[in-house]
C-alpha positions as semicolon CSV with decimal commas, in nm:
position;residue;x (nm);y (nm);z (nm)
1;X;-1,267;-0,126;2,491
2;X;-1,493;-0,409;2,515
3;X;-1,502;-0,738;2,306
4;X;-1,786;-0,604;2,047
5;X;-1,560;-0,317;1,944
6;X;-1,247;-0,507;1,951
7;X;-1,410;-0,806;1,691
8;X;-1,510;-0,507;1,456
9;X;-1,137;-0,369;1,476
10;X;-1,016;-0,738;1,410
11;X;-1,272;-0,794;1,126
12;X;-1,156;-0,440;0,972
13;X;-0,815;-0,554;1,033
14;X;-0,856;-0,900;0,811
15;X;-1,017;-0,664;0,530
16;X;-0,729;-0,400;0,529
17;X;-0,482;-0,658;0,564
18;X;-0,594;-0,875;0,239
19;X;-0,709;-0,580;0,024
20;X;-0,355;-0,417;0,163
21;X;-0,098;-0,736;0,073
22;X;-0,322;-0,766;-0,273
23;X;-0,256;-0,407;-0,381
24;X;0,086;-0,328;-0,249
25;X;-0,063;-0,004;-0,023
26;X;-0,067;-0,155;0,298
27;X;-0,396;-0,181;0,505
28;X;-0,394;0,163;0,620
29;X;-0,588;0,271;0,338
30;X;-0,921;0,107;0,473
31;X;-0,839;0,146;0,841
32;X;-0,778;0,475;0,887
33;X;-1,120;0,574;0,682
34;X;-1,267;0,365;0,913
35;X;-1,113;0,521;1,211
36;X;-1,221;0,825;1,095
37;X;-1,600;0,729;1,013
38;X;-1,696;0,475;1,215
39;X;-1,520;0,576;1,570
40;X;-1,470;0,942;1,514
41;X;-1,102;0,928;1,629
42;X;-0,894;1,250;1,607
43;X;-0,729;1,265;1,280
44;X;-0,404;1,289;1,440
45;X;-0,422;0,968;1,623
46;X;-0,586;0,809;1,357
47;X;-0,279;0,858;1,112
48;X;-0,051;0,767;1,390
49;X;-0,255;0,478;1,489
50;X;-0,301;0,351;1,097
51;X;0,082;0,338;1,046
52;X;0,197;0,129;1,265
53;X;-0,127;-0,101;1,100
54;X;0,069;-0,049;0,781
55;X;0,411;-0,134;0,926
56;X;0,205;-0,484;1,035
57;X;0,052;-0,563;0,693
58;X;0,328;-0,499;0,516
59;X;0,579;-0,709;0,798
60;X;0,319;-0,984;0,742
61;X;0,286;-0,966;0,364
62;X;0,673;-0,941;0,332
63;X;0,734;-1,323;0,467
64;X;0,480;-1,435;0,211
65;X;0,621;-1,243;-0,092
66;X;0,968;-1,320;-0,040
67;X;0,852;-1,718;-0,062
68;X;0,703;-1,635;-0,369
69;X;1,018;-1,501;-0,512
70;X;0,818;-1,160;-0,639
71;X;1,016;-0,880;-0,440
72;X;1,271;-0,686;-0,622
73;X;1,489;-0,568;-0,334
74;X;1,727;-0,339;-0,485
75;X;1,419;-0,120;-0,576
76;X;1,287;-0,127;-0,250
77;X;1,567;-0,044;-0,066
78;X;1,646;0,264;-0,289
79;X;1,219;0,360;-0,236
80;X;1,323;0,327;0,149
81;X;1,658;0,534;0,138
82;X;1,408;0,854;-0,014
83;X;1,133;0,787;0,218
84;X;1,278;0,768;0,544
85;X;1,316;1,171;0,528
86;X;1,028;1,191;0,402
87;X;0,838;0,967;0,693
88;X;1,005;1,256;0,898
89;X;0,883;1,533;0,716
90;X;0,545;1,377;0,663
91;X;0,506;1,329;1,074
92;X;0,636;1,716;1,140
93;X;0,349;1,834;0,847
94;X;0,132;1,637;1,059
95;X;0,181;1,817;1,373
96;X;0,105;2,148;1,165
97;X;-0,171;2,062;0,914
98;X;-0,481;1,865;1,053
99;X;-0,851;1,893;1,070
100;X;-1,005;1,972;0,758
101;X;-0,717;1,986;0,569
102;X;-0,629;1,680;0,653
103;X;-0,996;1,503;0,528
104;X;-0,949;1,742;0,140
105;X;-0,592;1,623;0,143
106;X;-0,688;1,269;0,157
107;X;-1,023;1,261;0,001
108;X;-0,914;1,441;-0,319
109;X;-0,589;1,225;-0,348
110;X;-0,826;0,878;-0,393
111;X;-1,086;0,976;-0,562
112;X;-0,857;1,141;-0,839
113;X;-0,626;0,786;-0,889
114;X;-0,888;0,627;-0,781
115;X;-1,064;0,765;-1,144
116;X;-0,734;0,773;-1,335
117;X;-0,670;0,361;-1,267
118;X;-1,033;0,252;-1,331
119;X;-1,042;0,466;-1,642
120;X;-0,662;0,316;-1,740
121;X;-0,828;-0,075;-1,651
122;X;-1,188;-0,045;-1,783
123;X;-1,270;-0,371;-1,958
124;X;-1,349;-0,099;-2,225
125;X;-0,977;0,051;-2,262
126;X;-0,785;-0,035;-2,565
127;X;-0,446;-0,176;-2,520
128;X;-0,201;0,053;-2,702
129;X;-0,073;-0,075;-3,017
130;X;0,315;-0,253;-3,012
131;X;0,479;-0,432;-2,820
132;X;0,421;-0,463;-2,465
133;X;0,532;-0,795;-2,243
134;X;0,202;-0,986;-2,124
135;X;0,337;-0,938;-1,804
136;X;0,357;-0,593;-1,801
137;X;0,045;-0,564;-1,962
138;X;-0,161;-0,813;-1,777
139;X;0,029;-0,917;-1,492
140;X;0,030;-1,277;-1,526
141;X;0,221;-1,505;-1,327
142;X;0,432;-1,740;-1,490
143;X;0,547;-2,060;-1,289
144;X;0,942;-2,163;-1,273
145;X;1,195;-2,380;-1,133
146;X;1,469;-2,192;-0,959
147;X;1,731;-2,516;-0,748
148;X;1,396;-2,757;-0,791
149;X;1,176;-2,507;-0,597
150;X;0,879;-2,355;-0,795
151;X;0,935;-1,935;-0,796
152;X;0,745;-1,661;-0,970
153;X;0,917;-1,468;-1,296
154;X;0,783;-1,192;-1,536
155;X;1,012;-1,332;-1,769
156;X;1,242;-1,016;-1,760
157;X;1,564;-1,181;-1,657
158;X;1,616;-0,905;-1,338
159;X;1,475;-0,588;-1,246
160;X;1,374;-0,294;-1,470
161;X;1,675;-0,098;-1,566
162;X;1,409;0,223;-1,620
163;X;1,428;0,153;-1,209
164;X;1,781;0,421;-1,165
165;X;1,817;0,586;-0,812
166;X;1,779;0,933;-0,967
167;X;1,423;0,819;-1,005
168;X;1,333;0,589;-0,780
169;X;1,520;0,754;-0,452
170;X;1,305;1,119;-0,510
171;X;0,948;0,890;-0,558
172;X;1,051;0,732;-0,227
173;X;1,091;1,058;-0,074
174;X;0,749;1,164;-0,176
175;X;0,615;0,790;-0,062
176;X;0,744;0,885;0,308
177;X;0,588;1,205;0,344
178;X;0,218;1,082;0,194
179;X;0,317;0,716;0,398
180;X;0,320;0,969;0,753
181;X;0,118;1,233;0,686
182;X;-0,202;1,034;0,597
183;X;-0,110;0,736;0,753
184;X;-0,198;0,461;0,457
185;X;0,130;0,396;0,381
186;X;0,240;0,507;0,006
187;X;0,152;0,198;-0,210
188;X;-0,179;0,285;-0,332
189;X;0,007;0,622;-0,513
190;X;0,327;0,345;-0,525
191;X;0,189;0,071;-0,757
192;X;0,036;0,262;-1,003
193;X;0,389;0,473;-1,078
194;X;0,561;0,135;-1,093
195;X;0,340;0,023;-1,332
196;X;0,255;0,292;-1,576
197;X;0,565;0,472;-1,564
198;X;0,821;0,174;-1,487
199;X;0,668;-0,092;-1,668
200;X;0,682;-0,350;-1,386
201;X;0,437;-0,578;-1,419
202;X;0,124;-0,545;-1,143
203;X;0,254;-0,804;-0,906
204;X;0,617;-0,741;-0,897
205;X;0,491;-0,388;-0,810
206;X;0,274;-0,502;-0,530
207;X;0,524;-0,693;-0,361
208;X;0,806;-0,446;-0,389
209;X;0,536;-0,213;-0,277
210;X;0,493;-0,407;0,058
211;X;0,848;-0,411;0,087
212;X;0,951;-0,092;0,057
213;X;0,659;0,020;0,305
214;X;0,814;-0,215;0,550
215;X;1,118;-0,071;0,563
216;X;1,025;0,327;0,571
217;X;0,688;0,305;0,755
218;X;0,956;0,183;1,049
219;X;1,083;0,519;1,090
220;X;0,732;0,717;1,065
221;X;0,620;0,456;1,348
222;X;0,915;0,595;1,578
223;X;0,807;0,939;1,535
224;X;0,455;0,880;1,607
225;X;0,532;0,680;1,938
226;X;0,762;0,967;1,998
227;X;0,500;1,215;1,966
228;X;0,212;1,031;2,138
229;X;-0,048;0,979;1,850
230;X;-0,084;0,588;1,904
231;X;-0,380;0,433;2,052
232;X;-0,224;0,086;2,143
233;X;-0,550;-0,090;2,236
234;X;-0,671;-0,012;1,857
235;X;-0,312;-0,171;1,709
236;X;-0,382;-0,477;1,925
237;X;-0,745;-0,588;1,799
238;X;-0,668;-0,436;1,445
239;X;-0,327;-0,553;1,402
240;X;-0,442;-0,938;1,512
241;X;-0,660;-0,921;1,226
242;X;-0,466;-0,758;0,974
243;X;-0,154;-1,010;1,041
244;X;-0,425;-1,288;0,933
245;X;-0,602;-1,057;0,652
246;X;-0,219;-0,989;0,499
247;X;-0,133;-1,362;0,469
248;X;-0,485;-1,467;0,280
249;X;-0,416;-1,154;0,034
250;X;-0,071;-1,326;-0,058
251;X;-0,238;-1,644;-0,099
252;X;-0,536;-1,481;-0,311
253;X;-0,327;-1,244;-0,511
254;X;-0,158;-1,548;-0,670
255;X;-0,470;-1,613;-0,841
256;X;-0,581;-1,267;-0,956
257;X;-0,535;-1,168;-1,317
258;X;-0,315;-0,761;-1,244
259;X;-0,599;-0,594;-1,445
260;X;-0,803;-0,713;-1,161
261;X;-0,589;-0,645;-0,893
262;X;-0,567;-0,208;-1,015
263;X;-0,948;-0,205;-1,056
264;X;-0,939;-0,331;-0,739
265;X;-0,735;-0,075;-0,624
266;X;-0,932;0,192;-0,822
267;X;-1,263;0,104;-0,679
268;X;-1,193;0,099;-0,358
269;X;-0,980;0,433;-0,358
270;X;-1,300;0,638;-0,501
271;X;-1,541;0,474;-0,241
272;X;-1,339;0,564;0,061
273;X;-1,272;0,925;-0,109
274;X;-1,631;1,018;-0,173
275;X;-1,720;0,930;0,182
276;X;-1,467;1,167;0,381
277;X;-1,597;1,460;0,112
278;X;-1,953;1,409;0,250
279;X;-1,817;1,327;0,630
């Protein structure tokens, strides 16, 4: 690979890993698209390739998220005890269902949320009428002091008790498969469930998000080494830059409103989808 290529990989890499740590879906989301588009890699390796990319973001975003105080463990373990199966079920699917099926798969997935959370966060949606917590609603970040250090609350006192394993562990499960099989890691499909059906407020989600993909994208990343579909010299260039690109999305997200931070999410996720229909 020479050093032209590699720079793109890096630059894609920063991109993926900012959007990635800002939304909570890891940066596999924009990297393998780009694999796909721009280099015309084999689906198969591309997926492989974009996980362990994931598993990087999301090891990178996880030190930065924990300092902030804004993970909420206990869910993300109980994410991770559902979607380790399902990382293993997502990787054997793999191995059966490629090709084309693999672009409608994908394609169809982000365009559809991608139209559901811009239609949910249009500056033109009404908030519905009661009472809703300003975090929940907006997801704004209030400042407190925890032993003299400055932390991040939502003002809940702990973690959503709507959060119960019989939930959670089953949504994790389905996480794993979608983490393997289309290599972007779960969060983009992650977040939004959080949010609108959890009532967690948009950056608790996003951080939990990163966490939990750090802990069952781990197993999908064994599998794939296991069954060959890495290409190692596109995890060195791309991971270098999404290690850097995963830090200054922590740093940003601190300062974006969570309306922002789902449109984000939304605009992005019909882009890439309209693209692989017409590839």
């Amino acid at each position: 690979m020479d050093i032209t290529t590699g720079m793109l990989l890096s630059l894609i890499g920063i991109l993926s890993g900012a959007y990635g740590s800002i939304v909570g879906a890891g940066g596999g989301f924009i990297f393998v698209p780009a694999l796909l588009l721009i280099y015309n890699l084999d689906p198969v390796v591309a997926s492989g390739t974009g996980l362990i990319i994931v598993l990087v973001n999301s090891l990178s975003g996880v030190i930065g998220y924990g300092k902030q105080k804004r993970i909420q463990y206990r869910t993300g373990l109980m994410l991770a005890i559902g979607a380790i199966p399902g990382s293993l079920i997502g990787v054997w699917l793999l191995q059966i269902y490629s090709s084309r099926l693999f672009y409608i798969v994908f394609a169809s997935l982000l365009v559809l949320l991608g139209f559901f959370l811009f239609a949910k966060n249009s500056p033109f949606a009404k908030e519905k009428k009661g009472r809703m917590p300003v975090m929940a609603r907006e997801g704004e970040l209030n400042t407190v002091k925890l032993d003299g250090n400055p932390s991040i609350t939502d003002g809940s006192g702990g973690e959503n008790t709507k959060l119960e394993p019989k939930w959670i562990i089953p949504l994790g499960l389905l996480m794993g498969v979608l983490s393997s099989y289309l290599g972007i890691g779960g969060g983009w499909l992650l977040v939004p469930i959080l949010i609108y059906f959890f009532k967690v407020s948009t950056h608790f989600a996003t951080a939990t998000s990163i966490f939990s993909l750090c802990l069952y994208t781990s197993v999908g990343v064994i599998s794939q080494i296991i069954y060959g579909n890495i290409d190692w010299e596109i995890v060195l260039w791309g991971g270098f830059g999404v290690i850097i690109g995963a830090q200054l999305g922590v740093f940003l997200s601190q300062k974006i409103p969570g309306r922002v931070i789902v449109q984000m999410l939304s605009v992005l996720l019909v882009a890439i989808g309209f693209r692989m229909f017409f590839n």
